[in-house]
ROTORKOL-560722 format. One record per residue (C-alpha): residue number from 1; residue in one letter; z, y, x. Coordinates in nm, 4 decimals, padded with zeros to 6 digits. Layout:
NUM, a, Z, Y, X
...
This chain:
1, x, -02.8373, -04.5569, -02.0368
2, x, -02.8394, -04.6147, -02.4310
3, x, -02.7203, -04.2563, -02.5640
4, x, -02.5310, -04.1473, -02.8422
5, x, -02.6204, -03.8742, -03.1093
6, x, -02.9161, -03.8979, -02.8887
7, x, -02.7932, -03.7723, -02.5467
8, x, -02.6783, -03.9415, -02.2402
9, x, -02.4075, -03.7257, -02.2132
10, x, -02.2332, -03.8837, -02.5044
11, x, -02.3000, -04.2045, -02.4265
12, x, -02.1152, -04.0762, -02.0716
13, x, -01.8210, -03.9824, -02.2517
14, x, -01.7880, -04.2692, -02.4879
15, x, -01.7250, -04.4972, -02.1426
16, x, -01.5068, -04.2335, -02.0119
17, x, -01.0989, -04.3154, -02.0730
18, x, -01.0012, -03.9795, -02.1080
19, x, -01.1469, -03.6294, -02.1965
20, x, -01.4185, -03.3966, -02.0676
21, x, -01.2622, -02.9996, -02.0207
22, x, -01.5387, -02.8036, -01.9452
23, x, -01.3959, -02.4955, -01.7340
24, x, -01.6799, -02.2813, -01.7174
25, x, -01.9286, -02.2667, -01.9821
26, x, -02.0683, -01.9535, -02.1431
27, x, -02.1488, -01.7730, -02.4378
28, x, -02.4515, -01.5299, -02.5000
29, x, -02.3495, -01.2231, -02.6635
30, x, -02.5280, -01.1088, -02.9881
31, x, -02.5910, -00.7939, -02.8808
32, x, -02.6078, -00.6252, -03.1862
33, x, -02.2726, -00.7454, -03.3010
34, x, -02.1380, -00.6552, -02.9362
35, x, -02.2921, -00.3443, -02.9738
36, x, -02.0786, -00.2133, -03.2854
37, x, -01.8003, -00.3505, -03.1376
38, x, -01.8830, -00.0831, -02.8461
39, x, -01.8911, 00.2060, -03.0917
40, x, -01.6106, 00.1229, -03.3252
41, x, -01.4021, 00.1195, -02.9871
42, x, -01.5165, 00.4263, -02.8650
43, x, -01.7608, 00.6041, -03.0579
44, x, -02.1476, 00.6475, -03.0582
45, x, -02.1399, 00.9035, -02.7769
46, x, -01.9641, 00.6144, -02.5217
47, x, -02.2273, 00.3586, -02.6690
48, x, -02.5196, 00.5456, -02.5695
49, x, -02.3382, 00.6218, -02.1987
50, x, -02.2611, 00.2215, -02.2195
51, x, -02.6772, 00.1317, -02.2611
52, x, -02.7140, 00.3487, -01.9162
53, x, -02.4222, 00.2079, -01.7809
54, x, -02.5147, -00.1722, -01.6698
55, x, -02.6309, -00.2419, -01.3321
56, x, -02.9550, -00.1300, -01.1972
57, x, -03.0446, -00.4817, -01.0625
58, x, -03.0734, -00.6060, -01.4058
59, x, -03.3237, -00.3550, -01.4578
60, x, -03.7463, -00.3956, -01.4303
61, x, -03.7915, -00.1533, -01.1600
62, x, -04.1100, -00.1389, -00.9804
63, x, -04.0716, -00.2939, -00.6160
64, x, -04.1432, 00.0493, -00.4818
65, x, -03.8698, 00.2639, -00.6315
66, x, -03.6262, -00.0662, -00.5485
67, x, -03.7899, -00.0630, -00.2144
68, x, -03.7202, 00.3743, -00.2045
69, x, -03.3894, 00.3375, -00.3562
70, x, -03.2438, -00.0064, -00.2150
71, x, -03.1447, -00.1228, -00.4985
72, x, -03.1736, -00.5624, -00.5083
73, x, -03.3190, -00.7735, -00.7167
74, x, -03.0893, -00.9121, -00.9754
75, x, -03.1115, -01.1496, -01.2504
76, x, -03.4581, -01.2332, -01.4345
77, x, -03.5618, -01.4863, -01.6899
78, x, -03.1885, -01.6138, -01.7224
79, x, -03.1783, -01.7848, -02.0572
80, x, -03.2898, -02.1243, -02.2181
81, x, -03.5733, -01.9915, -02.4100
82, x, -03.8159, -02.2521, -02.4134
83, x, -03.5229, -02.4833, -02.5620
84, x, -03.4386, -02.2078, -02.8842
85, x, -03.1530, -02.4818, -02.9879
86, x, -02.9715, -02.4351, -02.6672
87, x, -02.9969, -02.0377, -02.6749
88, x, -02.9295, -02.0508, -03.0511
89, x, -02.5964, -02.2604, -02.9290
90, x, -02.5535, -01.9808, -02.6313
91, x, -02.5236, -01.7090, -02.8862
92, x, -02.3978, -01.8977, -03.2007
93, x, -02.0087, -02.0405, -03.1802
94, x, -02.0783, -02.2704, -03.5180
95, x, -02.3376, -02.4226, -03.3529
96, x, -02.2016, -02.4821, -03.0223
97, x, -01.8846, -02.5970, -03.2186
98, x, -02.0899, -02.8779, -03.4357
99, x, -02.2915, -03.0059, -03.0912
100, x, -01.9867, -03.0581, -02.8657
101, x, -01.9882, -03.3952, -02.9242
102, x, -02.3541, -03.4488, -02.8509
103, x, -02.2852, -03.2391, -02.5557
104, x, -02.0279, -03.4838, -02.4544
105, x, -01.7689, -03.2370, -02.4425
106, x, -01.3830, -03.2619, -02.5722
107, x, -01.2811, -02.8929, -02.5325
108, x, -01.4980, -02.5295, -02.3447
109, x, -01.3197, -02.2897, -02.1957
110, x, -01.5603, -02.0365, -02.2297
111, x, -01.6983, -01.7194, -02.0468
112, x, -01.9067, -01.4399, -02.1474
113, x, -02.2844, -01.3475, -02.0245
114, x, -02.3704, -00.9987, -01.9626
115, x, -02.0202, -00.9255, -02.0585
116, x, -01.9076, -00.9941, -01.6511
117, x, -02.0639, -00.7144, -01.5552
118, x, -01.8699, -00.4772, -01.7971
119, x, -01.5792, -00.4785, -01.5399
120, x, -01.7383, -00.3478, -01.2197
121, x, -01.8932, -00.0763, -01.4436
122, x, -01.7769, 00.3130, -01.2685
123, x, -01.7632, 00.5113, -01.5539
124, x, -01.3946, 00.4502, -01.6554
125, x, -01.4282, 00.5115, -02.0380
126, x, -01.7355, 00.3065, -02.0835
127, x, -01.5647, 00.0324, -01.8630
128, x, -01.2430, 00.0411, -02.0485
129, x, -01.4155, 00.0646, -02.4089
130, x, -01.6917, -00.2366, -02.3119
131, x, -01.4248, -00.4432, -02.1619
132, x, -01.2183, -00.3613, -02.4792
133, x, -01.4824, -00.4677, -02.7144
134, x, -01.5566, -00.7922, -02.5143
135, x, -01.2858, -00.8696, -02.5777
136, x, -01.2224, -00.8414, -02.9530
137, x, -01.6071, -01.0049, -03.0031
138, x, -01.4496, -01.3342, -02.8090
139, x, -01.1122, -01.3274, -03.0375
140, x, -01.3041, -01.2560, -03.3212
141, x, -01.6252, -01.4702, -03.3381
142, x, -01.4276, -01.7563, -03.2148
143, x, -01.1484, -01.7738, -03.3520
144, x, -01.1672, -02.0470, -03.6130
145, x, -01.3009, -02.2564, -03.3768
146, x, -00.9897, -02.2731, -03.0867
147, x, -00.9054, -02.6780, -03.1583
148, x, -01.2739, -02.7071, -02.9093
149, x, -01.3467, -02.3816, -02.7442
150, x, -01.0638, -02.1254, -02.5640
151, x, -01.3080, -01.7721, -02.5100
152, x, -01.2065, -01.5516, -02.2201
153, x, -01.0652, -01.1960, -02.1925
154, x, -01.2399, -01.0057, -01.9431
155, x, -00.9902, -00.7486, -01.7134
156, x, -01.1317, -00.4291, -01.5239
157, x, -00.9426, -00.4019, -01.1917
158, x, -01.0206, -00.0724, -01.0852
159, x, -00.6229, 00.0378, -01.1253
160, x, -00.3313, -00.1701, -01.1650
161, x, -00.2682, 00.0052, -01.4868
162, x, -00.6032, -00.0598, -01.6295
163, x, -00.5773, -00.4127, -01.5288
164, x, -00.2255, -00.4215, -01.6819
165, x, -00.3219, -00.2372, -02.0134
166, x, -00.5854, -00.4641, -02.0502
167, x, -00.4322, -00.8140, -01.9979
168, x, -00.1362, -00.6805, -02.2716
169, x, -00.4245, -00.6126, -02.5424
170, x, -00.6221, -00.9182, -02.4438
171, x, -00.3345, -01.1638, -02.4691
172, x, -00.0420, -01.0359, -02.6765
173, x, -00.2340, -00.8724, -02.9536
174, x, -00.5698, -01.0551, -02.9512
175, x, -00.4628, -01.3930, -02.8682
176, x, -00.6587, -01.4932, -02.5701
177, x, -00.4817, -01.7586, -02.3312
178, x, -00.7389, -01.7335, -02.0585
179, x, -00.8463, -01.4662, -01.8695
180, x, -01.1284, -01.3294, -01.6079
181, x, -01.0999, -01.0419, -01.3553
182, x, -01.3432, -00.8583, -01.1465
183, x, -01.3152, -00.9653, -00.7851
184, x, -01.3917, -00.6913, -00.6181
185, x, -01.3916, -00.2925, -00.6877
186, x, -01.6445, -00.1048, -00.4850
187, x, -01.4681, 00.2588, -00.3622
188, x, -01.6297, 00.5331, -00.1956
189, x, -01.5765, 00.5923, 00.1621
190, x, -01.3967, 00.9298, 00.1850
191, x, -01.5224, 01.0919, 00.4264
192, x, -01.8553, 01.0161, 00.3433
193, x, -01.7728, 01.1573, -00.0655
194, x, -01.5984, 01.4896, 00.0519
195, x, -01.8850, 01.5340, 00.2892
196, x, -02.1512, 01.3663, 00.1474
197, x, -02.0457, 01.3404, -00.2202
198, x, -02.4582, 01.2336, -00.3253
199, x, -02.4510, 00.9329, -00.0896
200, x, -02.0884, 00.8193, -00.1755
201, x, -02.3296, 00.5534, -00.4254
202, x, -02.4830, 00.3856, -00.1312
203, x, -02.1466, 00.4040, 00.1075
204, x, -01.8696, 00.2606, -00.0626
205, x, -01.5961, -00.0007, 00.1150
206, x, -01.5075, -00.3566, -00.1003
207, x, -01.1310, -00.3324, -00.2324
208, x, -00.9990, -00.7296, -00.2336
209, x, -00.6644, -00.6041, -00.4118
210, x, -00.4587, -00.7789, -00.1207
211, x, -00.5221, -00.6315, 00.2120
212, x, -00.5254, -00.2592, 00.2966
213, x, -00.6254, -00.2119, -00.0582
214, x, -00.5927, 00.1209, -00.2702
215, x, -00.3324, -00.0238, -00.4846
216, x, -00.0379, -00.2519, -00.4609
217, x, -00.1432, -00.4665, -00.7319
218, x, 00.1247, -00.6837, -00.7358
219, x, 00.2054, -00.5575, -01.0808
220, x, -00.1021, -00.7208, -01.2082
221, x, 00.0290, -01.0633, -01.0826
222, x, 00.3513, -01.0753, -01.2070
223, x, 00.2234, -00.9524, -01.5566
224, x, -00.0167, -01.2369, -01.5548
225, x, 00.3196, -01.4544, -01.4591
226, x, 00.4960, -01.3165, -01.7989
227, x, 00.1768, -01.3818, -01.9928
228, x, 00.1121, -01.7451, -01.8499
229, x, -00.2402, -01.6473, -01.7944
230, x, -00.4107, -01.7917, -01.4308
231, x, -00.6625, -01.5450, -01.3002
232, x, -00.9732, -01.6722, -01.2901
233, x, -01.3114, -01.4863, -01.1196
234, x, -01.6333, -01.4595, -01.1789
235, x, -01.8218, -01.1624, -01.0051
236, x, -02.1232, -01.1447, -00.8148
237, x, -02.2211, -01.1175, -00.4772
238, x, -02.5936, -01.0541, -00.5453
239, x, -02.6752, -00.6881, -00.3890
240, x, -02.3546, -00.7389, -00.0958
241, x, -02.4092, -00.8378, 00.2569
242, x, -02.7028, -01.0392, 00.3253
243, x, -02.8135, -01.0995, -00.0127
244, x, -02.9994, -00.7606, -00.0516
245, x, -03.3410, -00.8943, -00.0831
246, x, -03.5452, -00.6363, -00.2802
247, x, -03.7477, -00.8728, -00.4315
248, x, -03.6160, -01.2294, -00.4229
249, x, -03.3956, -01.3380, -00.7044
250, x, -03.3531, -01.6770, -00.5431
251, x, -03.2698, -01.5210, -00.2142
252, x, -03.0276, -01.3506, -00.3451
253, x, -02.8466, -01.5826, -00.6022
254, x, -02.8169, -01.8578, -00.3615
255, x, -02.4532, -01.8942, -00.2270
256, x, -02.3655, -01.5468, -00.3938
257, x, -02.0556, -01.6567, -00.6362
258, x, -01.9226, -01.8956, -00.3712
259, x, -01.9428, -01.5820, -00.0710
260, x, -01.7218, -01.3706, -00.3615
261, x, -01.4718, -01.6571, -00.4107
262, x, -01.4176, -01.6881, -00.0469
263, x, -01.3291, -01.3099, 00.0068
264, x, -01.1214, -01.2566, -00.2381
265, x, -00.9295, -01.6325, -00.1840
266, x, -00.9042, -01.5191, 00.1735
267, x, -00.7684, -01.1889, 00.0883
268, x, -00.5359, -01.3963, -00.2053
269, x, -00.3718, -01.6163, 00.0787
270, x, -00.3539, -01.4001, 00.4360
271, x, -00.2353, -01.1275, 00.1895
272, x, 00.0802, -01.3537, 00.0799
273, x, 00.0033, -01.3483, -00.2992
274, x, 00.0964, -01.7296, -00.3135
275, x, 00.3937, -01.6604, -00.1120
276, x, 00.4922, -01.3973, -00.3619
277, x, 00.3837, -01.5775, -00.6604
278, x, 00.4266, -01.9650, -00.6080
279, x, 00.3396, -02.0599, -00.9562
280, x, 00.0160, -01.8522, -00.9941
281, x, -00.2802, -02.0706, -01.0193
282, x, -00.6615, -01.9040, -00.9484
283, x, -00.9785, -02.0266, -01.0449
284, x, -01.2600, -01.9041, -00.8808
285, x, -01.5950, -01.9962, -01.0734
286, x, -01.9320, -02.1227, -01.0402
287, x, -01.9382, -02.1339, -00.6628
288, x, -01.8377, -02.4894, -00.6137
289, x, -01.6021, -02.6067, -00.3530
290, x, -01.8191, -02.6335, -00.0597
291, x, -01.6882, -02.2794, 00.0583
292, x, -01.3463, -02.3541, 00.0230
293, x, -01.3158, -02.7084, 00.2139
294, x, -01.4200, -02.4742, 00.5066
295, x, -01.1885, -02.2204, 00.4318
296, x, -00.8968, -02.4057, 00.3631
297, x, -01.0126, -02.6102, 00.7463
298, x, -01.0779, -02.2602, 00.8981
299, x, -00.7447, -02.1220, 00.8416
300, x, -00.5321, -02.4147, 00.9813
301, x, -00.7827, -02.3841, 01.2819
302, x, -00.7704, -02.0237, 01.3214
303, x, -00.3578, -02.0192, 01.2446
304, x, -00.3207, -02.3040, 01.5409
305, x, -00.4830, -02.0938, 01.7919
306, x, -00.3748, -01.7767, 01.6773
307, x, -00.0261, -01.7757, 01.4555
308, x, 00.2315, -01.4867, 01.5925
309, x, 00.3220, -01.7304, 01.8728
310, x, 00.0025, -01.8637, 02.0305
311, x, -00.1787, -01.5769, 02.0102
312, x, 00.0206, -01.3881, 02.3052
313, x, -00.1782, -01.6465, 02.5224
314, x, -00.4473, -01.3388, 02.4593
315, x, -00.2196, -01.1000, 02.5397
316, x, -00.4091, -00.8530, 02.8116
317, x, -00.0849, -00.7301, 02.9105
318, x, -00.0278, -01.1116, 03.0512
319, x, -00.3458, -01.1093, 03.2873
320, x, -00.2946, -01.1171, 03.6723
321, x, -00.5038, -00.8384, 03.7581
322, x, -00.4513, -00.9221, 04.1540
323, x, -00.5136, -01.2618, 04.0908
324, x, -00.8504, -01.2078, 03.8925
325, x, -00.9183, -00.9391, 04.1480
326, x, -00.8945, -01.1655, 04.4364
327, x, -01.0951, -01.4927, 04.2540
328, x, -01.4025, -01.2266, 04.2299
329, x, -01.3770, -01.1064, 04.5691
330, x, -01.4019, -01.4754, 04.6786
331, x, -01.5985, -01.6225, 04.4396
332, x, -01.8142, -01.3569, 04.3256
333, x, -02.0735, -01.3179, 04.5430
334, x, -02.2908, -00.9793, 04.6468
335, x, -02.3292, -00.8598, 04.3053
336, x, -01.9652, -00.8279, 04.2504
337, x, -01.8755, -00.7050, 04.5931
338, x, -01.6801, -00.3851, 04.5257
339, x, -01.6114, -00.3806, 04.2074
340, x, -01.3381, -00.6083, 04.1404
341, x, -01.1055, -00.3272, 04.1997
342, x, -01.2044, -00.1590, 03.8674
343, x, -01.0298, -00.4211, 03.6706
344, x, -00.7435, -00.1761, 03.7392
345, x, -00.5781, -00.2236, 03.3236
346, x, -00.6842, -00.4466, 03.0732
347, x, -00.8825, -00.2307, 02.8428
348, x, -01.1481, -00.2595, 03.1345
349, x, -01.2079, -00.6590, 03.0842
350, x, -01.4028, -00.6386, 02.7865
351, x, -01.5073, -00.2641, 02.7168
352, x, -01.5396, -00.1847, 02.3503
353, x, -01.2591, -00.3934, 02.2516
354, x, -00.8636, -00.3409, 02.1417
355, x, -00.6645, -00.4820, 02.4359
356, x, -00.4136, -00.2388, 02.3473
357, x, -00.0720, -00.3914, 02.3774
358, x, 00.0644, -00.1065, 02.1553
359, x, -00.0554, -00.3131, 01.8014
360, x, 00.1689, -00.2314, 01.4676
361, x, 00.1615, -00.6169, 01.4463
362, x, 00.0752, -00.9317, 01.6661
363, x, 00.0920, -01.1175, 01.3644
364, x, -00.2127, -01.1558, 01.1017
365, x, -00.0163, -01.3941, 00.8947
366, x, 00.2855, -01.2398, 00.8632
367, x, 00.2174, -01.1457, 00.4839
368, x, 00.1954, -01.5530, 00.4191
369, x, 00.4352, -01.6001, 00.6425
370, x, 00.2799, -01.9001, 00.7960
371, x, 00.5399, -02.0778, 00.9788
372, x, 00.3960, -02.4358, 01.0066
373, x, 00.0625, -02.5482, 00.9369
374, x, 00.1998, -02.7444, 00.6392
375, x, 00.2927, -02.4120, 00.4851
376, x, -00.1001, -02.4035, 00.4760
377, x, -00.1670, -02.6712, 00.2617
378, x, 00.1595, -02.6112, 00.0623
379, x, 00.0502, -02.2553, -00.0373
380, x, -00.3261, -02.3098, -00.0602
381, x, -00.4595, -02.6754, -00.2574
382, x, -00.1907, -02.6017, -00.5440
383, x, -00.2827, -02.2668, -00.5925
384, x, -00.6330, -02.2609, -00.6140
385, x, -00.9237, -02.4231, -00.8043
386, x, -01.3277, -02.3945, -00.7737
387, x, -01.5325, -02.4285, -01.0534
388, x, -01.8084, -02.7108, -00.9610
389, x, -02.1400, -02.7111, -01.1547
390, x, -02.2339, -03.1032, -01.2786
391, x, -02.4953, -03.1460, -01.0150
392, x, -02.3987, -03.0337, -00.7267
393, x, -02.3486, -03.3077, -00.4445
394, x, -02.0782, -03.0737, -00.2534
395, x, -01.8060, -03.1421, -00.5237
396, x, -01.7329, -03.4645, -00.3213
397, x, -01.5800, -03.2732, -00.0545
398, x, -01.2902, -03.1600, -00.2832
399, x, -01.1735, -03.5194, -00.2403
400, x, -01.2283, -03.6300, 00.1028
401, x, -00.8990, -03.6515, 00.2511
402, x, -01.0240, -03.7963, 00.5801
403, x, -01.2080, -03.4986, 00.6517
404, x, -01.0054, -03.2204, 00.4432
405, x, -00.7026, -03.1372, 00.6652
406, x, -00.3437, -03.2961, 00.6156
407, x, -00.5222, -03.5208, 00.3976
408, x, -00.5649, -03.2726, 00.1350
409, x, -00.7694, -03.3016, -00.2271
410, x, -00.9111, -02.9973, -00.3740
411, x, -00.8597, -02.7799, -00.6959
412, x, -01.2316, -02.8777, -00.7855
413, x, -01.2859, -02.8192, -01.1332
414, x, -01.6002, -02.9063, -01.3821
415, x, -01.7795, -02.6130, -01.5179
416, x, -02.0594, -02.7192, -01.7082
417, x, -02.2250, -02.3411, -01.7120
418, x, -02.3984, -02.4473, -02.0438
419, x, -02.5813, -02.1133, -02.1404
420, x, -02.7447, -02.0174, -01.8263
421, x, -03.0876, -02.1283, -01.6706
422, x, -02.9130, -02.3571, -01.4560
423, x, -02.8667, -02.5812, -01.7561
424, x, -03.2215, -02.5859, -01.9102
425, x, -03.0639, -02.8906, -02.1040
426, x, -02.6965, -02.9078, -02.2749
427, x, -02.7168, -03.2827, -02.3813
428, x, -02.7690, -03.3957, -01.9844
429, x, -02.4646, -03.1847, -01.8189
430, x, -02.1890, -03.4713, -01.8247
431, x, -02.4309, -03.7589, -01.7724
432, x, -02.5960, -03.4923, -01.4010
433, x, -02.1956, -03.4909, -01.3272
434, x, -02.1551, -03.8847, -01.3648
435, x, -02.4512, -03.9571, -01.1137
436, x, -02.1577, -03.8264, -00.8312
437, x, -01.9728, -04.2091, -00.9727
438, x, -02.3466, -04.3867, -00.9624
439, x, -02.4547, -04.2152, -00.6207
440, x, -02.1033, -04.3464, -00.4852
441, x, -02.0439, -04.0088, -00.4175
442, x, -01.7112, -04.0264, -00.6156
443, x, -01.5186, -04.2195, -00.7059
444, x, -01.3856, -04.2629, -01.1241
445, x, -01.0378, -04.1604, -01.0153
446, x, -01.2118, -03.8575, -00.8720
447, x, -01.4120, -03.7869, -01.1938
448, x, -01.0820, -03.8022, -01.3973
449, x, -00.9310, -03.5419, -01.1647
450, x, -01.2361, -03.3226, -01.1970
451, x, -01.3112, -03.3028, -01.5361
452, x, -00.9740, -03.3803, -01.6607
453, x, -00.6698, -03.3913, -01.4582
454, x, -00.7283, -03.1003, -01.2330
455, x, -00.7996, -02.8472, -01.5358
456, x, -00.5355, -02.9549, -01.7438
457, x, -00.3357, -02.8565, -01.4440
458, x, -00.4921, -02.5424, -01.3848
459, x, -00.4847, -02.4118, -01.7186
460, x, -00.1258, -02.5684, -01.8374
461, x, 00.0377, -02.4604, -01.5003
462, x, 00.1918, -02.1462, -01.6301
463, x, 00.1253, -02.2005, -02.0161
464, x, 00.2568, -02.5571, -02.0893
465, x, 00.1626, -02.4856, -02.4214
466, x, -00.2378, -02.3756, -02.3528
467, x, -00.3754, -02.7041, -02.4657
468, x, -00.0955, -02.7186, -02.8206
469, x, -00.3092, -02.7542, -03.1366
470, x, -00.6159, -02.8424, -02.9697
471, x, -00.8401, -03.2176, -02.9876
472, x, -00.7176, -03.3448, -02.6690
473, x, -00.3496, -03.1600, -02.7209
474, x, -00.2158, -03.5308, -02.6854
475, x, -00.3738, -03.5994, -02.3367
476, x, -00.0967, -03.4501, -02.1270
477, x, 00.0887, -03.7790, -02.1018
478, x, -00.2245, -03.9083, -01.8747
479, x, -00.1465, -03.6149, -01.6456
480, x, 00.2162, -03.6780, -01.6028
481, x, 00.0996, -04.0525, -01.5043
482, x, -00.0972, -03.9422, -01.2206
């Protein structure tokens, strides 16, 4: 393909009949600049806590003390540094500004670096000051370039309040229009800290903010409603469940933003946030939409077999005990002989499990209030979007409707993760997402909706005015046609 400004990504978008939002690219903080930021929030005495504060995975620990200690491998060699012009564009807005053209880009909603960690720090004055400082570096260093590039404010969700405090600073005072939360807070098991309080580190429970969480933090949600800011997520999974690996970076990476998207969309819908908050729209980043085609599937399957009406079919209390006792006398044979008459109550058929009949609910989706399986669909696809890198292969499942259920066509959204090591080349991330079209993969229509339509949506959903003053400001009339 002939390229313009000497990339094929340009020569992409010059064929292309309407814009290119990027949803997901990122920015590599100058860390010296960052760094002041830090103190004139909070002093020198919180800086120096903040340079102990970051996570010990990022840190070059001998495979024996992670081995001793447990502690996973995280993140190594994560930046562009053979190509300088591509970090120098990571860390540099002007620069990043000038090439979005050559980059084949229209407008960058754009996310920090080491920033995303600054939420899940525990210290709660380091937290609160770094995430403060973020913050102000991504109003500040960006702000004469918002007609291209929207930076994000990043919100600590430890407490409603801090969440709540934050998001007020971020967007009424500082300007920012978009937003990213932690997904996850990790809290210490309490029996294990009043009995154990050294190990309450390694035993700690994941709070989703939905169900049986510490909080009601149904404050935060509404205040993003008042704001017109959609939550969006970015956290890790590296170091959770089965991606522990104490020295595998790959093992670990693989899958990890797409198993954090899942748990805390899960927890978003069965704990009845979209019931609550109908016009809320989430964006859950970086971890494609593979995930959520099977979640979306998996909980129309799971409400059809077990939604508050079905699922007394399981109820113990509705087994024939004589009946069952009888069919194993006479079908049982000589290993059974005798000991049918134990199934005397139901907690005796499978030992080990609740078959108590005495539950506080029979009802798992009573917080959605699920009372159709088009209540589903209706509550899920227009609620949620998945940010999609440009050459991954899944993204086609966002718009299968043979396959998705009730004919349904996914939130997918492109993210174009420029910054990272997944992208050891800016110029070549719109022409990777085109090969989806040239693959037949895709179709155009769904291109349009992925790189276009369905952001425009997502971001102008509860801010019509998000996109006002910007270069592709005028494209909203293309959206209204679809």
């Amino acid at each position: 393909m002939a390229s313009v400004n000497g990339s094929a990504s340009a020569a992409v978008r010059a064929r292309l009949t309407h814009p290119v939002i990027d949803s997901d690219g990122h920015t590599m903080e100058f860390a010296p600049l960052l760094s002041d930021f830090i103190k004139e929030a909070a002093g020198p005495r919180v800086l120096e806590r903040f340079r102990h504060s970051l996570p010990e995975d990022l840190s070059p620990i001998p495979l024996e003390e992670r081995r001793r200690r447990a502690i996973a491998r995280g993140p190594w060699w994560v930046l562009p540094a053979e190509n300088t012009t591509d970090l120098a564009t990571a860390m540099l807005p002007r620069l990043l500004y000038e090439r979005m053209d050559e980059l084949g880009l229209d407008f960058t909603v754009l996310y920090p670096s080491i920033s995303l960690f600054f939420p899940h720090m525990e210290d709660e004055e380091v937290r609160r000051a770094a995430c403060r400082a973020a913050n102000r570096y991504a109003a500040e260093v960006f702000a004469e370039f918002s007609d291209r590039i929207a930076p994000v404010g990043v919100i600590p969700m430890h407490t409603p309040r801090e969440a709540v405090e934050e998001l007020e600073y971020a967007v009424r005072q500082l300007g920012l229009k978009a937003v990213v939360m932690a997904s996850y807070v990790r809290r210490p098991i309490p029996a294990v800290a009043a009995d154990y309080p050294e190990a309450s580190r390694y035993a700690y429970w994941l709070d989703n903010f939905c169900i049986d969480g510490q909080y009601d933090y149904d404050p935060v949600w509404a205040k993003c409603v008042e704001l017109g800011v959609a939550p969006t997520f970015h956290s890790s999974a590296m170091g959770l469940g089965g991606r522990t690996s104490l020295s595998n970076y790959m093992y670990n990476h693989i899958g990890h933003f797409g198993a954090a998207g899942e748990a805390l969309c899960k927890a978003l819908f069965i704990g009845g946030v979209t019931r609550r908050f109908p016009t809320l729209r989430f964006a859950f980043l970086e971890g494609g939409v593979g995930w959520a085609a099977g979640l979306y599937a998996d909980l129309i399957g799971h409400w059809e077999k077990r939604n508050a009406k079905s699922v007394e079919k399981y109820n113990p209390a509705r087994v024939n005990l004589e009946q069952l006792a009888d069919l194993c006398r006479r079908y049982g044979g000589r290993l059974f002989e005798g000991r049918a008459e134990r199934l005397s109550r139901p907690a005796r058929l499978v030992p080990g499990i609740d078959n108590s009949t005495e539950l506080a609910t029979h009802d798992d989706w009573s917080r959605c209030g699920i009372g159709r399986v088009e209540d589903i669909a209706e509550l899920f696809v227009p609620n949620f979007y998945f940010g999609c890198e440009a050459d991954d292969p899944m993204n086609a499942a966002a718009f299968d409707t043979r396959r998705n259920p009730l004919g349904a066509r996914l939130g997918a959204i492109f993210g174009s993760d420029i910054g990272h090591w997944d992208v050891p080349d800016m110029r070549e991330v719109v022409s990777e997402a085109y090969e989806l079209v040239e693959h037949g993969l895709i179709t155009q229509e769904d291109l349009r909706d992925f790189m276009f339509t369905n952001p425009w949506r997502l971001w102008t959903a509860m801010n019509p005015g998000f996109f006002a003053g910007t270069r592709v400001e005028g494209a909203g009339a293309m959206v209204a046609s679809r």
